[in-house]
C-alpha positions in Angstrom: 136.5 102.3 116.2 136.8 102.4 112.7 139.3 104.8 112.0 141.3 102.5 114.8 140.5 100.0 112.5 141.4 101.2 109.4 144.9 102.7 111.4 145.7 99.0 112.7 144.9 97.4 109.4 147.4 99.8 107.1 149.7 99.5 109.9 150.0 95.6 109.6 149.5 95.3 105.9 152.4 97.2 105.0 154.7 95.3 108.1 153.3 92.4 106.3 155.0 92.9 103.4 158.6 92.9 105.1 160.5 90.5 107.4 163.3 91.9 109.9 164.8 88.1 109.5 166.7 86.6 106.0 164.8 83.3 104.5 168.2 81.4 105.7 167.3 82.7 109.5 168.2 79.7 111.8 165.3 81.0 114.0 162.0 78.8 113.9 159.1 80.1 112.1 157.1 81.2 115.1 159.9 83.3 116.3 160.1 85.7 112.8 156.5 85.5 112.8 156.4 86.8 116.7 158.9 89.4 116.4 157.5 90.5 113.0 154.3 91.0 114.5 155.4 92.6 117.8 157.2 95.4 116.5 154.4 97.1 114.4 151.9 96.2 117.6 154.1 97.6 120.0 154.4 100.8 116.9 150.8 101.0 117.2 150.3 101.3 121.1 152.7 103.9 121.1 150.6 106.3 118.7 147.6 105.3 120.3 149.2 106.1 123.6 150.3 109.5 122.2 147.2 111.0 120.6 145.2 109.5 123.7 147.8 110.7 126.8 149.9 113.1 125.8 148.1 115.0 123.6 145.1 114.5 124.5 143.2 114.5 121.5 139.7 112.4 121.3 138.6 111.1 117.7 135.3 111.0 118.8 135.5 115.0 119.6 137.3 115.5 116.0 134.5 114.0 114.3 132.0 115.9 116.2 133.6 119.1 115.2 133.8 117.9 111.8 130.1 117.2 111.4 128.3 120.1 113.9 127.8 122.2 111.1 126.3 119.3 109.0 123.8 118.1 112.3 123.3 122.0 112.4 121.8 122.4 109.3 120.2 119.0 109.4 118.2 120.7 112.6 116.5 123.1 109.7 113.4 123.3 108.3 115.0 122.1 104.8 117.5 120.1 106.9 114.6 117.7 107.8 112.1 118.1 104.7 115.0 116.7 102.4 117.0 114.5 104.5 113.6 113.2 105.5 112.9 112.4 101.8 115.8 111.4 100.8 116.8 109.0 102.7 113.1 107.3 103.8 111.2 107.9 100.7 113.5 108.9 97.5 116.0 106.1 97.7 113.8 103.3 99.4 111.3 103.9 95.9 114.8 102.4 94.3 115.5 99.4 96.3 118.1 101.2 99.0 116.7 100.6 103.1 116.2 103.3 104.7 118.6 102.2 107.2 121.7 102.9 105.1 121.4 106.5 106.0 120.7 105.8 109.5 124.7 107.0 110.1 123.8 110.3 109.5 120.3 111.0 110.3 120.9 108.9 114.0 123.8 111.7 114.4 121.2 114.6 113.9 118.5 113.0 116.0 120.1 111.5 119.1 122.0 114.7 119.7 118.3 117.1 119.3 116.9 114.3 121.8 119.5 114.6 124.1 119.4 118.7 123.7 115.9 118.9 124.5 116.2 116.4 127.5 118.8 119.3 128.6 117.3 122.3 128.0 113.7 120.9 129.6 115.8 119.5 132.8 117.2 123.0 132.9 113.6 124.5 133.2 113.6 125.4 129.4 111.2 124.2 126.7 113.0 121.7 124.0 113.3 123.4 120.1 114.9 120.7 117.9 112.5 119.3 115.7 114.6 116.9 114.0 114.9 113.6 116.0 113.7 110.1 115.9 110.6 110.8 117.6 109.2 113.4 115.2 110.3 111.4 112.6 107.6 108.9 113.7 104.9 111.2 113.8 104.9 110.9 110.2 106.7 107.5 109.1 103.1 106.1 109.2 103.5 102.1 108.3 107.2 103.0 107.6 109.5 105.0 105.5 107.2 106.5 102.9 103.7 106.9 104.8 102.2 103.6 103.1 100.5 102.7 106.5 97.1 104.5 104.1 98.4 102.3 101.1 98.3 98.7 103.1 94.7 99.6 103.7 93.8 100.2 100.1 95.5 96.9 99.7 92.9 94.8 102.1 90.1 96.4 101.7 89.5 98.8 98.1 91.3 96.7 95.9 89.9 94.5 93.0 92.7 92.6 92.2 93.5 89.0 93.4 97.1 89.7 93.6 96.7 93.1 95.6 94.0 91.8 98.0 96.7 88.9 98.9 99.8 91.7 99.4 97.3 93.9 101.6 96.5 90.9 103.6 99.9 89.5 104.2 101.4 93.4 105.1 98.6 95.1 107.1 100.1 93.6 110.4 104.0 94.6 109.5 102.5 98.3 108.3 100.4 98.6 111.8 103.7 98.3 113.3 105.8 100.5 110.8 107.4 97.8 109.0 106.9 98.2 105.1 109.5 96.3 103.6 106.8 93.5 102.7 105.0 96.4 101.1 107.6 98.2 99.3 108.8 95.2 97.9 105.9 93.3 97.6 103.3 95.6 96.0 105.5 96.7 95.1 106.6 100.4 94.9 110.3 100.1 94.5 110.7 100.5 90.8 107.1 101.0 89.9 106.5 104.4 88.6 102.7 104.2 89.5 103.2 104.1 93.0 106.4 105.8 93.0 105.2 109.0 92.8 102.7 109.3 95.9 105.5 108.6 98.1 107.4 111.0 96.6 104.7 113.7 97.1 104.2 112.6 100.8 107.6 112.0 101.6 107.8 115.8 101.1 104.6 116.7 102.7 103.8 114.9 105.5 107.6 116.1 107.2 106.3 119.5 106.2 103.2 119.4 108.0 105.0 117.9 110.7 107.8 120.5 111.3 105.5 123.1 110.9 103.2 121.4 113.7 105.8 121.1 115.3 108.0 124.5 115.1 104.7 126.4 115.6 103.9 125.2 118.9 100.8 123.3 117.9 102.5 120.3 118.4 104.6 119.7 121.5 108.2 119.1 120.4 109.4 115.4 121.7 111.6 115.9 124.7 112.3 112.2 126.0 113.7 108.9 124.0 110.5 106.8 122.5 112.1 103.6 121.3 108.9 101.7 120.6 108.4 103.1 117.1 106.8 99.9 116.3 103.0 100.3 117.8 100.6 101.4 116.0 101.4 105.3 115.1 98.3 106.7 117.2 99.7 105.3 120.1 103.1 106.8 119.0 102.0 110.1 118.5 100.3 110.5 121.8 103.5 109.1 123.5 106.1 111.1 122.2 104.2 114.0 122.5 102.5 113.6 125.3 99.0 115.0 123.9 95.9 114.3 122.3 97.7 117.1 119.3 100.8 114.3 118.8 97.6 111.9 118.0 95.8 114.3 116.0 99.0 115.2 113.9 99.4 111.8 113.5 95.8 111.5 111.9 96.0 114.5 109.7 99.4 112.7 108.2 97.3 109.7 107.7 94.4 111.5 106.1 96.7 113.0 103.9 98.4 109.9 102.5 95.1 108.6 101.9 94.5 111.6 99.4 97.9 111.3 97.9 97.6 107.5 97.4 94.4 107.4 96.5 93.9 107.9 92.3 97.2 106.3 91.9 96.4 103.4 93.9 92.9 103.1 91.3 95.0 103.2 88.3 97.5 100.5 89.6 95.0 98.4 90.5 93.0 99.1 87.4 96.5 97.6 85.5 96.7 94.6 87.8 93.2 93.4 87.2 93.9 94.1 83.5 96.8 92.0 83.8 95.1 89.0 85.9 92.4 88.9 83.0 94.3 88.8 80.4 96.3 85.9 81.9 92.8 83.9 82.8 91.9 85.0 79.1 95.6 83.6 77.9 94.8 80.3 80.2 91.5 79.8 78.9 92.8 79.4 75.5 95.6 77.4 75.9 93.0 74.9 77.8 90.7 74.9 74.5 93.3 74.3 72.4 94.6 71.6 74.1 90.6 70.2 74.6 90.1 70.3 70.7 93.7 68.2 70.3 92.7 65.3 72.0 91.5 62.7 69.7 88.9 60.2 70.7 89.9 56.9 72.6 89.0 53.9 70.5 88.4 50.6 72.3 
């Protein structure tokens, strides 16, 4: 659809800039503007018609072909680790959804998804790894494993200002939602938190492929759309097995660890911060005491 688009669009900008009929044409208006419009639709329906009937070529197969090696290697063990971090850890810690490179990762995983479904409808066990499902046996409170983080937040935290974040984003990060978090704590553009989810946006795919790829794990074989309950629940469903939920608690237990120090010293800064402010307050209130001058009757 967008290549048609793109085709119909350069197509009609460049009849646009011609007229078959002089500026003195006794014709009304709407007739030039019909026929000058007609000719390059009736142009296009004849290509359209070509490629689609006579020679029978499909765009959607062309840009298939194009990309199989690309959902190939996505497939990998790198394929996954880096694409994986990427695209839900590296460039969400800079501001950039992890949506925008949903265009490419939903190639890699709806096509595994729909591979295993064949190969276990055929009798055979599934072996792509990379698809949405065992993305979520990992994406714990969202892109970036924060769902650990969010409970620091509520509960660990010493600061006024974090306590408040962790309590307004635990529900979203129960449900994989972290865009509160990332935004609010926030990580994006903070180097202090930053870095734990770069370290776990490399190791908790790890641990998962491996899980996975080793047999410990069953691989996901059947569409789980509900990737918004709470990850346990996830990780027994796609899998289908008290491992998927197990898995899902050994990525948790190791964001924890990851999070943890970094988490102290950001909070250690924030409550430095809130002081110092109170501190800066309290001044400004005695010097404003000490100006008053005393009312005389």
């Amino acid at each position: 659809s967008l290549i048609a688009g793109l085709f119909v669009g350069a197509v009609m900008n460049q009849f646009a800039k011609h007229s078959f009929f002089g500026e003195d044409s006794a014709l009304p208006d709407f007739i030039t503007v019909w026929f000058d419009t007609l000719i390059p639709i009736t142009l296009i329906l004849i290509i359209g018609w070509i490629f689609t009937f006579v020679l029978e070529i499909s765009i959607f197969n062309v840009i298939y072909e194009i990309f199989k090696p690309f959902i190939s290697i996505g497939q990998s063990f790198w394929g996954f680790v880096i694409l994986n971090f990427i695209g839900y850890t590296f460039l969400y810690t800079f501001g950039i959804s992890t949506w925008v490179i949903y265009p490419i990762t939903s190639a890699i995983c709806l096509q595994g998804i729909g591979d295993n479904m064949a190969l276990v409808a055929a009798g055979k066990a599934p072996i792509y790894i990379h698809t949405g499902e065992a993305v979520n046996l990992f994406a714990l409170g969202g892109g970036g494993t924060t769902l650990a983080l969010a409970f620091m937040l509520l509960f660990i935290a010493k600061s006024k200002k974090l306590k408040v974040i962790g309590k307004s984003t635990i529900v979203p990060s129960i449900c994989n939602i972290n865009e509160p978090l990332v935004f609010g704590a926030p990580i994006a553009f903070n180097p202090i938190l930053m870095v734990p989810m770069w370290i776990v946006g490399l190791v908790t795919p790890i641990i998962t492929y491996l899980a996975l790829s080793s047999g410990i794990v069953p691989i996901p074989s059947e569409p789980f759309n509900f990737w918004y309950l709470p990850s346990p629940i996830v990780g027994y469903m796609v899998t289908k097995s008290i491992a998927g939920l197990l898995l899902v608690l050994v990525n948790f237990a190791v964001s924890w660890v990851v999070y943890y120090p970094f988490f102290k010293v950001y909070d250690k800064q924030v409550c430095e911060e809130e002081m110092a402010e109170e501190e800066k307050k309290a001044r400004l209130a005695a010097k404003k005491a000490t100006r008053k001058e005393p009312i005389e009757e």
